[in-house]
N, C-alpha and C positions, 0 to 999 in steps of 0.2 A: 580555317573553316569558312565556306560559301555563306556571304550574307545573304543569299536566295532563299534562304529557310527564314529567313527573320520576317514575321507577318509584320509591316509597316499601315499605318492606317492612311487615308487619301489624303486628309489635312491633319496639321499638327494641332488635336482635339483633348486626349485624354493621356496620361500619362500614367503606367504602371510600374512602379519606382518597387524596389526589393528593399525586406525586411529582413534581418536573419534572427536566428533564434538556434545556436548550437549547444550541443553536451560537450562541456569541458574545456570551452574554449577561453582564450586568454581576454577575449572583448565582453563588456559586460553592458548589453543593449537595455534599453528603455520602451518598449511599445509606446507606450504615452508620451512619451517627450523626442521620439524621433520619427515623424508622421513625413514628412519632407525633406527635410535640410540633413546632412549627415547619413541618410540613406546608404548603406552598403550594398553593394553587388559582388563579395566576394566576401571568402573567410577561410581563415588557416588552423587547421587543426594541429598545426606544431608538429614536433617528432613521435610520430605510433609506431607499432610492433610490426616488423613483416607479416603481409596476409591478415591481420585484426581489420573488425571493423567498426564502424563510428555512425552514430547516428548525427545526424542536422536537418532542423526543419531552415524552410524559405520560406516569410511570411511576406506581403506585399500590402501595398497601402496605393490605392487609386484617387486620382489626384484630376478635379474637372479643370480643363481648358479650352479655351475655344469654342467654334459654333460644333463639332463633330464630337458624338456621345454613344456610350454603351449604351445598350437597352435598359431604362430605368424597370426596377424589381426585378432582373433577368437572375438567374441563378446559371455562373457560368463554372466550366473546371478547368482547373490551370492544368494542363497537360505537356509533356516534356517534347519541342519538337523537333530537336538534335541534339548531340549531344560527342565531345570528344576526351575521351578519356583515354590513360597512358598504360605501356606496355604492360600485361600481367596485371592491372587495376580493373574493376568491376565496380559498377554501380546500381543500385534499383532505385526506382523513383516511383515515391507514390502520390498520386494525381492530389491538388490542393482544392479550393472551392472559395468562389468570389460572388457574393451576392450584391448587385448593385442596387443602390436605397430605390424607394420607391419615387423619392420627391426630388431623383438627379431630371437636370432640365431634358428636354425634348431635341435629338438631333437637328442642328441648325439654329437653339437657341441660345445667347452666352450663359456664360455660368452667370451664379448671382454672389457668387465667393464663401457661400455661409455651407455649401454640399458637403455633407457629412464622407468619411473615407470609404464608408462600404463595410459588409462585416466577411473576414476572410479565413477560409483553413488553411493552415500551411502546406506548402508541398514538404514532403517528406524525402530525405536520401538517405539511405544504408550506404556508407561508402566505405569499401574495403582495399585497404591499401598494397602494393602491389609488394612479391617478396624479395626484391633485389633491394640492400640501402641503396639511397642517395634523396638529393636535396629537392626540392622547387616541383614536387610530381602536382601537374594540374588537373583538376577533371570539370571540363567547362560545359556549360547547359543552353540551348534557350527552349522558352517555356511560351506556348500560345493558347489562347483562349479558347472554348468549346462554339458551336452558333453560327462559326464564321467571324467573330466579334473581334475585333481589331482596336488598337491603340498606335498613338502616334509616335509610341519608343521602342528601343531595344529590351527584350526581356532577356534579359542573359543575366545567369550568374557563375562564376569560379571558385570552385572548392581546391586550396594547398593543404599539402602536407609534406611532410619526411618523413622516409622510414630510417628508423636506429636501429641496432640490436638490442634485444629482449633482453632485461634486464635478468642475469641469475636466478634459479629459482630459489626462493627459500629456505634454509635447511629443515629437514624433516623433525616433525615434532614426532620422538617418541616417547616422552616420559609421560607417565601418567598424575592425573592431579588426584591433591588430597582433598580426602573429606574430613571434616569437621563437626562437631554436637551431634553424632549420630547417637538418639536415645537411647537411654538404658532399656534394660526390662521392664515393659509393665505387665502389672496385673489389674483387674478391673473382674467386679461382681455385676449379675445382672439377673433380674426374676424373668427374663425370656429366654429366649431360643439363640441369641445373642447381645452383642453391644455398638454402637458404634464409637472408636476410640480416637483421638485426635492425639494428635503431637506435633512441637514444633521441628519443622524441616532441617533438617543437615543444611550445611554450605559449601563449597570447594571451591580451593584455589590451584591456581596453575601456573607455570611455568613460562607457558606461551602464551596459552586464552587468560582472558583476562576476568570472562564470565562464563566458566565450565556449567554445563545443565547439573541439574540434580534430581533425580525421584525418586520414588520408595513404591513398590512394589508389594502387597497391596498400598494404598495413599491412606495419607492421614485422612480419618474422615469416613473411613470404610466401615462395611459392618463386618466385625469377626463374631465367626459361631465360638459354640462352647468350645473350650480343648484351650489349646497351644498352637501360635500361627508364628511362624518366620516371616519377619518382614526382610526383606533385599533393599538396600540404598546404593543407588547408582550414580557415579560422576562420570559425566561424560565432555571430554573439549572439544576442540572443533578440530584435531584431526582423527578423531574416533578411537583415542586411549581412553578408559576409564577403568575407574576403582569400585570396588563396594563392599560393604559393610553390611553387616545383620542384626539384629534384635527379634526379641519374641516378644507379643503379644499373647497374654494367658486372659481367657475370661472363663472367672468362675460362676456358678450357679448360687444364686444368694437363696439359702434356707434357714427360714424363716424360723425363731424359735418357737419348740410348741407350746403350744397355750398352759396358762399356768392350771395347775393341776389344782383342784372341788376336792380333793380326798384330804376327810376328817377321820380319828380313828380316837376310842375307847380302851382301856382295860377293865376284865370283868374281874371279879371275885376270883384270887384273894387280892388283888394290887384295886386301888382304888385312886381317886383324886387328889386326897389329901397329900399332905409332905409330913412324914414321911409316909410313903405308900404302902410300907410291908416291913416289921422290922421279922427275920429268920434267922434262923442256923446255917451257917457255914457248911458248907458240902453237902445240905439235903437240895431232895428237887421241888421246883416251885412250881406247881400246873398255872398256864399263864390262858387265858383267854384274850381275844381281842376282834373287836367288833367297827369293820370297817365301811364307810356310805360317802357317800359323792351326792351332797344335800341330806337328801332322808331315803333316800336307793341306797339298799346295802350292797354292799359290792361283794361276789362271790367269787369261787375258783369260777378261773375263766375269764370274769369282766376284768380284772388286773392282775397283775402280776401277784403270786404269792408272796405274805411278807415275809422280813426277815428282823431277826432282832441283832443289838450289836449293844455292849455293855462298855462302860467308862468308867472305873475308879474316879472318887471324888477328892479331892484335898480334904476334903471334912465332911459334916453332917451337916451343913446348912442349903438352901436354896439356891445360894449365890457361888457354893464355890465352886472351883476352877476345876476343870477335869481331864485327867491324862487321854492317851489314844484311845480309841474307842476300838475294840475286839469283836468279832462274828462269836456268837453266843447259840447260832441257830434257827431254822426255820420253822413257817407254822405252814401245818393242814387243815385244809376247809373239811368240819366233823359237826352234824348235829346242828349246823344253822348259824355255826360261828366259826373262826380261823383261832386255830388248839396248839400249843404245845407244850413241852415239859423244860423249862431251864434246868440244866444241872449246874448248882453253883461250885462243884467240889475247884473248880479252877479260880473263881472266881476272889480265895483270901475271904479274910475279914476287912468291916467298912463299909461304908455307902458307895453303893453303885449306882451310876444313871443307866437305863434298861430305856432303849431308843426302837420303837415299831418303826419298819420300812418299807413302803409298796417302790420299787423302784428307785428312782429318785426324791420321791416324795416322803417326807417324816410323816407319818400318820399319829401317834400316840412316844409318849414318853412317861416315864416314872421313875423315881427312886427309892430303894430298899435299902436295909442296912443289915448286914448280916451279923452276926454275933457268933463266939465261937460256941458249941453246940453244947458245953457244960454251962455256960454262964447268960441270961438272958436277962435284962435289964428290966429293972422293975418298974417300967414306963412302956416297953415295947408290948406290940398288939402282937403274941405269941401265937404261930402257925405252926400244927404237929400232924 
């Protein structure tokens, strides 16, 4: 290459010395502790790919000598101003930026040795290597200052490399990874329109990747409406095999129980309070009356359910004893301003029976009778004919 391109300055004044700053390279520079001395003008990127390309910055550190000086505060750009690069190789260069201090001395004055270096951008190279192998490929630079502004050195720098062949590729990942704690079924209540549910995340392992993705479809954390929702869990590696797994998500509607039931209830004549309430005959009918309110509101057909009555054999004639299943005995009608009807006991045996009123769920009234067989009635009992 003609040193005619090389911008030289009149006297030997200022010196602009090359910094490097590469990706991947074997040298491991210092900006701070290599301002002068050990200064590089050249860098080898080792053995790259045919045709790959490599990035390297060129960073520069300006250095005062002599009475001949750049423009102090001058904002210059480092621009490439030849350049020789090798068969089948290409280069881009992008332009770098050198601001020189404000308080550098005035052309024609000495330095005073304390001038700070200047602050500088790197020049930048894309260098893509060419695609035949072989050894020692150079691609050499020199770089001139914007202004007209000149230096008393060579700006040159040289980029090596070798091209090798491309290492193998990879064997193909096909297998897919596994997933892991993918949740059971939930379920979950809620008095709205839905819930929002959390759980913890699946994991998967792989084969190849060493950190397979995972998500779940809807995401923990989501709101699901009422019903039944399918969640999807996804593993995916990094060459785009994945697995998935499912669960459901059910949210129910929380209903509330309802309020506890005000229903009091009465027997009239012939059943009364006392214990025992009625002693009778065995298979006659007993007219039962029963008088139902919610506070002191009687409650009529209509405002509740009609009751019903259900009878239980007792172990004995006392207050306290135990009582077998309780049996349907029959319904009442709203008649005359009160809820009427007729027990037939002919099922019902001899013995004390518990006789239980029922609005629905609610017990409203209860009593016990004792029936006696119809020739013999005890000389204590309160006789119904």
């Amino acid at each position: 290459m003609s040193l005619a391109v090389v911008r030289r300055g009149m006297a030997l004044g200022l010196s602009l010395a090359l910094l490097v700053a590469a990706t991947a390279l074997a040298d491991d520079l210092k900006a701070d502790s290599v301002l002068v001395d050990g200064i590089q003008n050249s860098i080898n990127l080792g053995a790259v790919e045919p045709g790959s390309t490599h990035g390297a910055d060129v960073g520069f550190v300006l250095v005062c000598k002599s009475f001949s000086h750049l423009t102090a505060g001058a904002t210059l750009a480092i621009e490439e101003d030849s350049r020789d690069i090798p068969t089948g190789g290409s280069l881009v260069v992008t332009p770098g930026q050198l601001v020189v201090p404000d308080a550098w001395p005035a052309d024609g004055s000495p330095c005073a040795g304390s001038e700070g270096p200047g602050t500088v951008t790197p020049v930048h190279l894309d260098v893509t290597a060419p695609d035949t192998e072989g050894n020692g490929y150079a691609y050499s630079l020199f770089f001139r200052l914007s202004d007209d502004e000149t230096t008393g050195n060579l700006i040159a720098f040289t980029v090596y490399l070798d091209v090798a062949d491309a290492p193998p590729p990879p064997p193909v990942d096909t297998t897919d990874p596994s997933l892991h704690g993918v949740p059971a079924d939930i379920t979950v209540t809620t008095t709205g329109d839905g819930a929002i549910v959390h759980w913890t995340a699946p994991t998967a392992t792989d084969d190849t990747d060493a950190s397979p993705s995972v998500s779940c479809d809807p995401a923990s954390g989501s709101l699901f409406d009422l019903g039944t929702t399918t969640v999807t869990c996804t593993a995916t590696d990094d060459s785009g095999n994945d697995a998935s797994a499912t669960f459901t998500v059910t949210v129910n509607l929380d209903t509330p129980p309802p309020p506890a039931s005000d229903l009091t209830g009465a027997f009239g004549r012939p059943l009364g309070d006392a214990f025992l309430a009625l002693v009778g005959h065995a298979g006659r009918t007993i007219p039962l009356k029963l008088d139902v309110r919610d506070g002191t509101v009687v409650k009529k057909s209509g405002d509740i359910a009609a009751p019903t009555l259900s009878a239980a054999r007792l172990a004995s004639c006392t207050a306290d004893a135990a009582a077998g299943g309780a049996t349907p005995a029959g319904g009442f009608d709203w008649s005359n301003g009160t809820w009427q009807m007729n027990l037939d006991t002919s099922g019902l045996g001899s013995g004390c029976v518990r006789l239980t009123a029922s609005s629905g769920d609610d017990v409203v009234a209860t009593a016990v009778v004792q029936l006696v067989p119809d020739e013999a009635t005890p000389a204590k009992a309160k006789s119904k004919k």
